[in-house]
VMD Tcl script that builds the backbone (N, CA, C; Angstrom):
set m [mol new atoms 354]
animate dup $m
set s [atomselect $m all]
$s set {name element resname resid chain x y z} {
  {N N UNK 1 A -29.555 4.413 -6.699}
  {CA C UNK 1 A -28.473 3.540 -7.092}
  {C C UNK 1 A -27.263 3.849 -6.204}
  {N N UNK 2 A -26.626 2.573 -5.956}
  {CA C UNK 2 A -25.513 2.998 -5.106}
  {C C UNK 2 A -24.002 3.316 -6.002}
  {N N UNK 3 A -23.719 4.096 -5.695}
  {CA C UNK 3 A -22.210 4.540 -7.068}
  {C C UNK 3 A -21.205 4.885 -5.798}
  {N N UNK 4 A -19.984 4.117 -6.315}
  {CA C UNK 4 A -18.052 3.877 -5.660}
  {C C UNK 4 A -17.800 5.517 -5.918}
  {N N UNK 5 A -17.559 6.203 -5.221}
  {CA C UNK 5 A -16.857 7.467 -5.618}
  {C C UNK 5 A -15.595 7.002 -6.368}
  {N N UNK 6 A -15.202 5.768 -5.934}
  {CA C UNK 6 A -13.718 5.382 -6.977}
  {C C UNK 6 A -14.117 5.366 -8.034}
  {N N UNK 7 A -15.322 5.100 -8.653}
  {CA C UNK 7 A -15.937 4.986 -10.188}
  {C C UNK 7 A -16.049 6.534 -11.045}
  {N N UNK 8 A -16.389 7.361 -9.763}
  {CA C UNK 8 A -16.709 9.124 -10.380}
  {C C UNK 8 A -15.902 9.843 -10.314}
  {N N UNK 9 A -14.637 9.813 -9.489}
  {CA C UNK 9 A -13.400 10.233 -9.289}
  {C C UNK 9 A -12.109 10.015 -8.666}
  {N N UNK 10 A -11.210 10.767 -8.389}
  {CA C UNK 10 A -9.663 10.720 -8.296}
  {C C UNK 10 A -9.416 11.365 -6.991}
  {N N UNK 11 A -8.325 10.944 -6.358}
  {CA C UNK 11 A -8.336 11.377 -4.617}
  {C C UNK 11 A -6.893 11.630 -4.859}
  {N N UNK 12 A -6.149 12.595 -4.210}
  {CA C UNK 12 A -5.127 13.252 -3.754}
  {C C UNK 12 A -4.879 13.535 -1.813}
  {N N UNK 13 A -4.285 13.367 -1.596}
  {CA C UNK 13 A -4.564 13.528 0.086}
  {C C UNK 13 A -3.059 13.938 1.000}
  {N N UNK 14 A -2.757 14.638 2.025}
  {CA C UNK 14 A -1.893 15.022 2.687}
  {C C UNK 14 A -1.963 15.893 3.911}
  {N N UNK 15 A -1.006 16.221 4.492}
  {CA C UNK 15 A -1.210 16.941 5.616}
  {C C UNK 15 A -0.674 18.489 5.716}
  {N N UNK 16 A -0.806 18.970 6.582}
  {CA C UNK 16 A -0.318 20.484 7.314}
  {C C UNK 16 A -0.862 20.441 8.911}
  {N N UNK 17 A 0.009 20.048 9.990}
  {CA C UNK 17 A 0.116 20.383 11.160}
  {C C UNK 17 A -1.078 18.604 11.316}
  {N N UNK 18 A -2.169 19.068 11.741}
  {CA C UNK 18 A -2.910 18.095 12.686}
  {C C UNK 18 A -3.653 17.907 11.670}
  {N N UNK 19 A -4.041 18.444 10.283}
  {CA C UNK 19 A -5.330 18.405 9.648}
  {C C UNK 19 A -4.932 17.583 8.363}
  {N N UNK 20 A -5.920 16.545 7.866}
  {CA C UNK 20 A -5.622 15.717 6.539}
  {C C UNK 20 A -6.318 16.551 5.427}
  {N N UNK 21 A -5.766 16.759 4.504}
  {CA C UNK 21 A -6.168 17.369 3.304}
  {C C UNK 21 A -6.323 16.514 2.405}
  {N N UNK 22 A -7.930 16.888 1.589}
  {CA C UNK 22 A -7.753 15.429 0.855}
  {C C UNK 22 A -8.554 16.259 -0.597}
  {N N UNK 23 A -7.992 16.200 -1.905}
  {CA C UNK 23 A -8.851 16.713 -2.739}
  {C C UNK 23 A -9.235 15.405 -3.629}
  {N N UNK 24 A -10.246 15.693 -4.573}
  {CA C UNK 24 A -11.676 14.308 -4.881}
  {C C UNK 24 A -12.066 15.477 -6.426}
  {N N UNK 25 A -11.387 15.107 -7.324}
  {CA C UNK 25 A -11.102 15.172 -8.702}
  {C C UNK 25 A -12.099 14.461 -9.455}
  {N N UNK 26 A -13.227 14.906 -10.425}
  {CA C UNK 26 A -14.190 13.884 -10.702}
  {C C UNK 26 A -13.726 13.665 -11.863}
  {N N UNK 27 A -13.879 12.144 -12.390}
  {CA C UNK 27 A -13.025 11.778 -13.408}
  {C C UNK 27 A -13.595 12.574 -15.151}
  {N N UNK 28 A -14.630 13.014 -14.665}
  {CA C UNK 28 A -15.501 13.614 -16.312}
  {C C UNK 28 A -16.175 14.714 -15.975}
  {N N UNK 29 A -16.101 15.585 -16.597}
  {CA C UNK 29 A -16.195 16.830 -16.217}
  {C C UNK 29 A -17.919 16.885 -15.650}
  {N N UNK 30 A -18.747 16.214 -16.611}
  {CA C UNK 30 A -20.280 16.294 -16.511}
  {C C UNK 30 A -20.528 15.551 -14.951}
  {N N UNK 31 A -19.377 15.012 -14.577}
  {CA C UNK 31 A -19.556 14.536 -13.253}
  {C C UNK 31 A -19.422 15.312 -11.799}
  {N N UNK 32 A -18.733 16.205 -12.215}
  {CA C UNK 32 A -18.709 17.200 -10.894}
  {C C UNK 32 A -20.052 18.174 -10.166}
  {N N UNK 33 A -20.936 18.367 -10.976}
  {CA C UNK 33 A -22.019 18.762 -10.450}
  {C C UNK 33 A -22.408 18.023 -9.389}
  {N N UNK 34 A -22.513 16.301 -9.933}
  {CA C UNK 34 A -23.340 15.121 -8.941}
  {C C UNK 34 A -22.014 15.173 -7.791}
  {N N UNK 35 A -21.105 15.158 -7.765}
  {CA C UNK 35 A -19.800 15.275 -6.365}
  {C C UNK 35 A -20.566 16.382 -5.643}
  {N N UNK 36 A -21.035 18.000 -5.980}
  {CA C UNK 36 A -20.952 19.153 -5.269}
  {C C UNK 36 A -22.287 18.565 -4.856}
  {N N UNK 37 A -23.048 18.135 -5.495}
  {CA C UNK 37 A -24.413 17.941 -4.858}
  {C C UNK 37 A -24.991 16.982 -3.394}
  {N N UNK 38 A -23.367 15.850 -4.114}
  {CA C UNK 38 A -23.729 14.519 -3.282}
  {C C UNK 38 A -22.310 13.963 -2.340}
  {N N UNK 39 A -21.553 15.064 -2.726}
  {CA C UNK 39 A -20.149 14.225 -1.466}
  {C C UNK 39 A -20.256 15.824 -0.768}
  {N N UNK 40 A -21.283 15.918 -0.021}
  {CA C UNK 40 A -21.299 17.022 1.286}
  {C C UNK 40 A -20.666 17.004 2.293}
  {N N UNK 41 A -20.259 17.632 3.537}
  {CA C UNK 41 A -19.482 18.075 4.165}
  {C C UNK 41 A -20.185 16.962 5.261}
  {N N UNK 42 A -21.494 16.622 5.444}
  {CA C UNK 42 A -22.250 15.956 6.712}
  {C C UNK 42 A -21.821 14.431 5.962}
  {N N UNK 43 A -21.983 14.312 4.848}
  {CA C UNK 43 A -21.217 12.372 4.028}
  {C C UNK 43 A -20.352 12.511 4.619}
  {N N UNK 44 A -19.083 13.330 4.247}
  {CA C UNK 44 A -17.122 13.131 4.669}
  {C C UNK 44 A -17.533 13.216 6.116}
  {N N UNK 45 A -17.863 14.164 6.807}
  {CA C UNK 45 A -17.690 13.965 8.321}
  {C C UNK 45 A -18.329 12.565 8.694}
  {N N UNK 46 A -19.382 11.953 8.436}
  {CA C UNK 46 A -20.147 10.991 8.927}
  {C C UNK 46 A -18.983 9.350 8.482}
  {N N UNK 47 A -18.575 9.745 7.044}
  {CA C UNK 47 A -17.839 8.735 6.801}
  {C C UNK 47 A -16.251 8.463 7.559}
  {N N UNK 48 A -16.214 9.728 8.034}
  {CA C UNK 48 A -14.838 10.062 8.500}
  {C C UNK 48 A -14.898 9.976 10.194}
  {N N UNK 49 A -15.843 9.995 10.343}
  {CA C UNK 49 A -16.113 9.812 12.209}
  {C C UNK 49 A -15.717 9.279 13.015}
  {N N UNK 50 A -15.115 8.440 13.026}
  {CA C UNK 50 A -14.157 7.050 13.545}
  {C C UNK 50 A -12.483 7.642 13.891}
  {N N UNK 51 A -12.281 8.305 12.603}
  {CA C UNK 51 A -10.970 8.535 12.895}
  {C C UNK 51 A -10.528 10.153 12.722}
  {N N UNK 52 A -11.535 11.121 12.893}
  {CA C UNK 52 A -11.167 12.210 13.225}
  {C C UNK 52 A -11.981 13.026 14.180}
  {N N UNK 53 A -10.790 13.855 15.179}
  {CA C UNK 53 A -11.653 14.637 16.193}
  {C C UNK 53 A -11.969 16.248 16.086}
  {N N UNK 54 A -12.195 16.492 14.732}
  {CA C UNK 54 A -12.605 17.636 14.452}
  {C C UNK 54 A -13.474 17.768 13.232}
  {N N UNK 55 A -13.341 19.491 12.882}
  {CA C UNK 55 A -14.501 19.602 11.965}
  {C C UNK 55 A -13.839 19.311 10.704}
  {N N UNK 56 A -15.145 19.022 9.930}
  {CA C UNK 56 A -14.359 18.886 8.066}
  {C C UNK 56 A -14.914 20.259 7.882}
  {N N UNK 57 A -13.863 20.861 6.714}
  {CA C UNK 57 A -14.359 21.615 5.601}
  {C C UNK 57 A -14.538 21.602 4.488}
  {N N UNK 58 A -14.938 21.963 3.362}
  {CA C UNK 58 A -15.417 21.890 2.285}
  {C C UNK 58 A -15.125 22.784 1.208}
  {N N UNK 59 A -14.030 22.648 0.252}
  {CA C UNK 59 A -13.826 23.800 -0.593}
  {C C UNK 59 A -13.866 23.800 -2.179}
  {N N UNK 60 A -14.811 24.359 -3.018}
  {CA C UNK 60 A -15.708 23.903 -4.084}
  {C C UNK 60 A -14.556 24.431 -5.347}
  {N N UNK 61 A -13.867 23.612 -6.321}
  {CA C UNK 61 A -13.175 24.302 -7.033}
  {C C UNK 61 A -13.550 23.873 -8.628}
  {N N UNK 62 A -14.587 24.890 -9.147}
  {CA C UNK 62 A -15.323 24.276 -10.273}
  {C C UNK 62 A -14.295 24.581 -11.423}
  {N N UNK 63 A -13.416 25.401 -11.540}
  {CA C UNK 63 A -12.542 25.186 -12.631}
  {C C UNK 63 A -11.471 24.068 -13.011}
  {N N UNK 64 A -11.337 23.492 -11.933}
  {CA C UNK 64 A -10.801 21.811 -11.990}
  {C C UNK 64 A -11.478 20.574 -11.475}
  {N N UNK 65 A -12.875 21.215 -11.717}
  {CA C UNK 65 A -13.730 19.587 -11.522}
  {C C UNK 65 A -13.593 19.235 -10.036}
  {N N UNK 66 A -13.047 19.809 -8.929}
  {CA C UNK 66 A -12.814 19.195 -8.178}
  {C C UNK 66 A -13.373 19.870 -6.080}
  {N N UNK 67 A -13.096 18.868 -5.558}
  {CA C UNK 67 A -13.665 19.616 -4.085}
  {C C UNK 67 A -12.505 19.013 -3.233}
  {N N UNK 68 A -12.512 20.184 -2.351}
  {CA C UNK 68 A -11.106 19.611 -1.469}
  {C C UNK 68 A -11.737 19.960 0.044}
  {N N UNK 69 A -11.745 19.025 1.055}
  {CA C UNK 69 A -11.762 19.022 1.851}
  {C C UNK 69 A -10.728 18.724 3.316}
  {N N UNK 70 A -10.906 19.364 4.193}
  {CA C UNK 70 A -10.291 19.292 5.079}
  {C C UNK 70 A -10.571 18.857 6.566}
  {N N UNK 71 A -9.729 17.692 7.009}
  {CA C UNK 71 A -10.240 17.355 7.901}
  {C C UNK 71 A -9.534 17.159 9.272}
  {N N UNK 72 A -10.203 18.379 10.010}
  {CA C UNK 72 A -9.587 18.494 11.280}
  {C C UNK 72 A -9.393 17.836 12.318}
  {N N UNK 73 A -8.143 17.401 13.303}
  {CA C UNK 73 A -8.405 16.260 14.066}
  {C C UNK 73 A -7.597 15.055 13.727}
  {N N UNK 74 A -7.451 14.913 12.343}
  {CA C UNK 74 A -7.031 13.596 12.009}
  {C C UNK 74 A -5.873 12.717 11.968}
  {N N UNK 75 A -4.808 14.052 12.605}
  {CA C UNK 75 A -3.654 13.305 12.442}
  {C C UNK 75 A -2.308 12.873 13.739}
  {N N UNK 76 A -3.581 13.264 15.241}
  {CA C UNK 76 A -3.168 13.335 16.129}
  {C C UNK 76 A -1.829 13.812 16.569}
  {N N UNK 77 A -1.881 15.033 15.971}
  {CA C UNK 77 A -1.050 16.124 16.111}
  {C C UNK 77 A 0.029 16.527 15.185}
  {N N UNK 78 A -0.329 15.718 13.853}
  {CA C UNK 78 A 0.456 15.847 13.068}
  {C C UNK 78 A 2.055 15.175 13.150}
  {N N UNK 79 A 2.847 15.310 11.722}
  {CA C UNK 79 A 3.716 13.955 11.358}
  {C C UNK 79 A 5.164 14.083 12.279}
  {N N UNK 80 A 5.369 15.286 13.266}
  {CA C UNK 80 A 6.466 15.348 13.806}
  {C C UNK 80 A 5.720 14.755 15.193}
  {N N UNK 81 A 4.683 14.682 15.892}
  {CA C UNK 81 A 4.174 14.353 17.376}
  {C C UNK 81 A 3.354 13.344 17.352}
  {N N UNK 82 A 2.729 12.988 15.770}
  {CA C UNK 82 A 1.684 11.295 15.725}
  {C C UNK 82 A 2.758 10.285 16.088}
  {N N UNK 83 A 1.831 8.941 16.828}
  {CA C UNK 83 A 2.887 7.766 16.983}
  {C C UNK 83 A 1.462 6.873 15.851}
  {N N UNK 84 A 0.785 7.586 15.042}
  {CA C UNK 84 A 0.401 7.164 13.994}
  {C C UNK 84 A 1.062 6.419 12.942}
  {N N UNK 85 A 0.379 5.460 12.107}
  {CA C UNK 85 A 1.449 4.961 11.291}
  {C C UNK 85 A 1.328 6.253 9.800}
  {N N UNK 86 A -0.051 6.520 9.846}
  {CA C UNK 86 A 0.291 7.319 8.543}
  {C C UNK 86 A 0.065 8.575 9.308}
  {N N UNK 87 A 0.923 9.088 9.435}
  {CA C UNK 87 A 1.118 10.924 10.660}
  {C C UNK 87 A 1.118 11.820 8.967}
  {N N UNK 88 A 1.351 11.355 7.698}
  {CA C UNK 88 A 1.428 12.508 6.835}
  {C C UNK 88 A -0.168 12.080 6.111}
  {N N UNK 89 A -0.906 11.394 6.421}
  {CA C UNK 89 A -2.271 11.990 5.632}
  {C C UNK 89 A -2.399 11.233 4.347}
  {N N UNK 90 A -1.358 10.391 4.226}
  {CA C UNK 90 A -1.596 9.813 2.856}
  {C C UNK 90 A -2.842 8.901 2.781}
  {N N UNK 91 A -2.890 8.160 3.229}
  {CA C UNK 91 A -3.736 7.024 3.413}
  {C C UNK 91 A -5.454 7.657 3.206}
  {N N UNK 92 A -5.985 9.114 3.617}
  {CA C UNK 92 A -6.913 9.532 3.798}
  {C C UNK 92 A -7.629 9.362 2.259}
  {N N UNK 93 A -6.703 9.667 1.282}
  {CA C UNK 93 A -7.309 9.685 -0.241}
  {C C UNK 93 A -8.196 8.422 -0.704}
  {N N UNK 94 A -7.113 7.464 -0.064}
  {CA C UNK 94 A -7.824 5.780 -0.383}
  {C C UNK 94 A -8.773 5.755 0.578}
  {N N UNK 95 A -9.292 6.459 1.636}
  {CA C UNK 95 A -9.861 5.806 2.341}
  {C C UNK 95 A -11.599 6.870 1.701}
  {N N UNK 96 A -11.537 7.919 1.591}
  {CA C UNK 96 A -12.262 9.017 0.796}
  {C C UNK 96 A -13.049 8.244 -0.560}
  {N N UNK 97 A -12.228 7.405 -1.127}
  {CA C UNK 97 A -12.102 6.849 -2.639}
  {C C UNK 97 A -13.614 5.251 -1.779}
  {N N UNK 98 A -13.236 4.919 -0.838}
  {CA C UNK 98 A -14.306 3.823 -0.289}
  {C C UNK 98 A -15.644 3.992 -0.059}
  {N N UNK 99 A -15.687 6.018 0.049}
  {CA C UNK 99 A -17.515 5.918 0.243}
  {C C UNK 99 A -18.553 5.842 -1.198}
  {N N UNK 100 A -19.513 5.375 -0.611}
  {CA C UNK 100 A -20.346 5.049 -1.334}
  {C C UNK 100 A -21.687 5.874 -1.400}
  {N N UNK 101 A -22.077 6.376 -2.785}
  {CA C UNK 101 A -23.140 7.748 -2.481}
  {C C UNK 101 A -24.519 6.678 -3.137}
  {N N UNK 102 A -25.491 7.364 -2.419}
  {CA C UNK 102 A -26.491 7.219 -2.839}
  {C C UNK 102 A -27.112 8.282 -4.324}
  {N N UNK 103 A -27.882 7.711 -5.399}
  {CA C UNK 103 A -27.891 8.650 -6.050}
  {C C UNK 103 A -28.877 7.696 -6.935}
  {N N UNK 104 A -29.945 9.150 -7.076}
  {CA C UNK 104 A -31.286 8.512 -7.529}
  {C C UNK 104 A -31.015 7.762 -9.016}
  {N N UNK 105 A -31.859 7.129 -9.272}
  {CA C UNK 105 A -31.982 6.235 -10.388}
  {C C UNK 105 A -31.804 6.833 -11.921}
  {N N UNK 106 A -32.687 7.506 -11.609}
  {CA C UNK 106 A -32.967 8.350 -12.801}
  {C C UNK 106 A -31.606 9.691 -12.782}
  {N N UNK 107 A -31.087 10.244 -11.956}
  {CA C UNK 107 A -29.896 11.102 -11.982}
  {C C UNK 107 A -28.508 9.957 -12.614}
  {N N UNK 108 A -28.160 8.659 -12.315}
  {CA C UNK 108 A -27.103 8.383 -12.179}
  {C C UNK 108 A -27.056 7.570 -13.850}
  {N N UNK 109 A -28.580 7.281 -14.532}
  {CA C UNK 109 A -28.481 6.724 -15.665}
  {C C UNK 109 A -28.528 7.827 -16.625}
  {N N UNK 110 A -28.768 9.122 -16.401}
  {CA C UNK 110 A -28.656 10.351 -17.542}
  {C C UNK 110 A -26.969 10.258 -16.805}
  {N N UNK 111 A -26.505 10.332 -16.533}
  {CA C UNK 111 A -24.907 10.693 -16.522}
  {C C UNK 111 A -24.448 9.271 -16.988}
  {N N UNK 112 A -24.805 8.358 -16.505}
  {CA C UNK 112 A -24.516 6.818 -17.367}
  {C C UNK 112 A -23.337 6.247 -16.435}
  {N N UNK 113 A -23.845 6.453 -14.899}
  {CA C UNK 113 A -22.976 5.746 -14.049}
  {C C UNK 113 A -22.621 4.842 -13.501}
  {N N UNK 114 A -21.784 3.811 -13.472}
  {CA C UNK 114 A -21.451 2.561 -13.170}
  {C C UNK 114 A -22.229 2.942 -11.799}
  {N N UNK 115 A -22.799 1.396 -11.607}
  {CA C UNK 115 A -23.094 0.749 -10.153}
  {C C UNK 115 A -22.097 0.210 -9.160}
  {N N UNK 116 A -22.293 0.584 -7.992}
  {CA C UNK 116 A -21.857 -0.322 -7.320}
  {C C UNK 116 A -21.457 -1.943 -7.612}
  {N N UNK 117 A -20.389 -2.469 -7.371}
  {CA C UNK 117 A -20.620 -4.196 -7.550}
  {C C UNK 117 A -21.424 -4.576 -6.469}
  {N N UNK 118 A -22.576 -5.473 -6.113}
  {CA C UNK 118 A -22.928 -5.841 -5.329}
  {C C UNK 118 A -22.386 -6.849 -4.147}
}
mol reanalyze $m
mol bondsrecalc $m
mol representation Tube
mol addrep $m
């Protein structure tokens, strides 16, 4: 089944120097397992490929439901040297909030997860 990460969780996003920081808050707690399992570091980089020239990282924070990643590259040198329009990283949260996970049939109806709209 295809599931909106906007449907499973909440995006926060910003910068420090060149790198976008973006944390991905799952909206129900029973939902954060399927995020650690299924929004991996090779999804964000692959989804993120276009507009960043470095590595992502990945940082697992199970006492607030949540994973924060970091993504290097993205802000062409950050908000004092980008002639970017968004040089502070905001924009990265909404754009994080657009991928779309794959997630087996049978996993996404025991958690009872909205579908994709087609």
């Amino acid at each position: 089944m295809k599931v909106r990460l906007l449907d499973l969780a909440h995006a926060r996003s910003g910068d420090k120097g060149d790198t976008a920081n973006v944390g991905v808050i799952a909206l129900k707690p029973e939902w954060y397992p399927l995020l650690v399992k299924h929004l991996t570091l090779d999804r964000v980089a692959a989804h993120f490929r276009d507009v960043i020239t470095g590595t992502v990282e990945r940082f697992e924070l199970p006492n607030l439901k949540a994973l924060n990643f970091l993504l290097h590259g993205a802000l062409d040198g950050g908000g004092t040297l980008s002639l970017k329009t968004d040089a502070q990283g905001k924009v990265f949260s909404t754009a994080m909030l657009r991928l779309v996970l794959d997630v087996p049939d049978a996993e996404a109806a025991s958690l009872g997860l909205p579908a994709a709209p087609k």
